[in-house]
C-alpha positions, 0 to 999 in steps of 0.5 A: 290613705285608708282611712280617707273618705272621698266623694265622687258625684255623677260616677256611674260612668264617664269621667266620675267612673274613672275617678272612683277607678282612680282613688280606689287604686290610689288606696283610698278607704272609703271612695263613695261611688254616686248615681241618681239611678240605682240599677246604673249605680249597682253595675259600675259597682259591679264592675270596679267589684270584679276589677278587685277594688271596692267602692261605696254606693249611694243613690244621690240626685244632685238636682234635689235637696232632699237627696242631696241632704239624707245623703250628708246624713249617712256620712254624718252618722258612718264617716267622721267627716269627708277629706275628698269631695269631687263636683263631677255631676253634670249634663249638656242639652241633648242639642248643641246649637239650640238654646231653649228655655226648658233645656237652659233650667235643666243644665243650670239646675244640674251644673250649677245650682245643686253645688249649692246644694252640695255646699250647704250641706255636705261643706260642713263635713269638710274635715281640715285640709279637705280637698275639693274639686269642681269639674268644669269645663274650658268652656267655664273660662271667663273668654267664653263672654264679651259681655264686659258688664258680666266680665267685670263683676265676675273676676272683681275680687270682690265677688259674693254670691248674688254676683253669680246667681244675678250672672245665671239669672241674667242668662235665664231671663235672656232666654226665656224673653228671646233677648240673647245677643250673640255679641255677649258671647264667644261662640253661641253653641253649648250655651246653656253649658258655657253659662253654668260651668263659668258659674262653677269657676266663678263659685270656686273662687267666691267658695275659697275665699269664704272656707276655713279650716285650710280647706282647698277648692279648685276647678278644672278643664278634664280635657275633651273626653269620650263621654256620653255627653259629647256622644263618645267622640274625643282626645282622652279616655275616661281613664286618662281624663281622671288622672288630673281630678285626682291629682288636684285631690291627693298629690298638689300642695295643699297651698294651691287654692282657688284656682283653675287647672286643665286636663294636662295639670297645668294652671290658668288664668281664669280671669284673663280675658286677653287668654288665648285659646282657653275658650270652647271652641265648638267646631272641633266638637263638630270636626268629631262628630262628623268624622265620627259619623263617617266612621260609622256610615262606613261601618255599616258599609262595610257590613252590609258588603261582608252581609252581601258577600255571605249571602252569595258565597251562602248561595254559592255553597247551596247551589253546588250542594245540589248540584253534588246530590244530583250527580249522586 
């Protein structure tokens, strides 16, 4: 374990920091921890440093090919080859319920596009038996659709990448010319999200099929964690959210290929479009978030009461003070 190189892109913090936590602790040599931002990079380090483990920093921006490239370089020229990649790196439009065009480009660029990117350049490093993991979502499972044209070229066996790329190009096109239609989807929330991290799930099939070298590449549903991204509110800690990325990636059969785990190491079906409750269901997110605003109105609440009480047990205080020193 020593000797193993593992990957962990977006792993500044959120569930990417944990999983660095997670294979460092498990004895992996060379965990290299990722950031586009360096200052942010350097601090996670720091704090893994002072918890006695020591991870590999490097400034990586998944979104351009140049970073991602100078990047496959290093570990070209210090490492012979890569036995873990982890595809954490990824975000959400800072709105759930509305769907711009700008926003849409920026989520599939990140989300879905720079895997691409990953896969042209850092696959080749890939040594045999390598392990990868594309973290996506339940809101990649294939019910997130009803649109039977995309669901059918999506879960045919037969699918190549003009299949995916047509999909995410498909969804783009729709935005941008105001013609999305609520009746192709699920739930219309997170939808720039949903159309990415199905393009994840779709790739990872299409990835597996086309590697060699006995190579596995898997996806995964991390479970609702408390992360930024979903502006902390959630069921798991970035701690436990880590435990199943690192199971796919050190501890299943090596056999297990292709297919689409969730945050409890459970497998699904990806392409069950008759699946029950696999989808992304936006109201809990919602359910959350207002708990979590009310939790943080009484909050201030109760502060601005302990604030007000001070403040009268303060006057109190003087008014008996001077009431001392003029009986003096």
């Amino acid at each position: 374990m020593a000797d193993k190189v593992a990957v962990v892109t977006g792993s500044n913090k959120g569930i990417g920091f944990g999983i660095v936590r997670a294979l460092c602790k498990r004895g992996i040599g060379n965990v290299y921890l990722t950031a586009r931002n360096v200052q942010r990079g350097k601090e996670a380090i720091a704090i893994l440093s002072k918890e006695g483990y020591k991870p590999l920093f490097y400034q990586l921006d998944v979104t351009d090919e140049q970073s991602v490239k100078s990047f496959a370089e290093h570990l070209k020229q210090n490492h012979a080859g890569l036995d873990i990649l982890i595809n954490n790196a990824a975000i959400a439009t800072a709105n759930f319920t509305e769907t711009t065009y700008e926003d849409s480009v920026q989520v599939l660029n990140a989300n879905y596009y720079s895997i691409l990117t990953i896969q042209k350049y850092i696959f080749p490093l890939l040594k045999n038996n390598a392990r990868v993991v594309n973290i996506s979502s339940n809101c990649g499972h294939i019910t997130n659709l009803k649109n039977t044209y995309w669901i059918n070229r999506l879960t045919k066996d037969d699918i190549n990448q003009e299949d995916i790329d047509a999909f995410v190009v498909w969804f783009l096109n729709s935005v941008k010319d105001g013609t999305l239609k609520e009746e192709d989807f699920q739930e219309m929330p997170l939808l720039a999200y949903r159309i990415s991290k199905i393009a994840v799930c779709a790739l990872t099939r299409l990835q597996q099929k086309e590697v060699e070298r006995d190579i596995s590449v898997n996806s995964l549903h991390p479970g609702f964690v408390k992360t930024d991204m979903v502006k902390t509110v959630g069921d798991l800690t970035i701690d436990e959210a880590s435990d199943a990325p690192v199971y796919l990636a050190l501890n299943i059969d090596q056999s297990v290929k292709g297919k689409y785990f969730w945050f409890d190491k459970t497998e699904k079906d990806w392409a069950d479009t008759n699946a029950q409750n696999l989808y992304c269901p936006y109201a809990l997110l919602k359910r959350y978030l207002e708990e979590s605003k009310e939790n943080l109105q009484r909050i201030k609440k109760s502060k601005g009461s302990r604030k007000l009480i001070s403040i009268k047990l303060t006057k109190r205080q003087n008014a008996h003070q001077l009431s001392c020193q003029h009986d003096r």
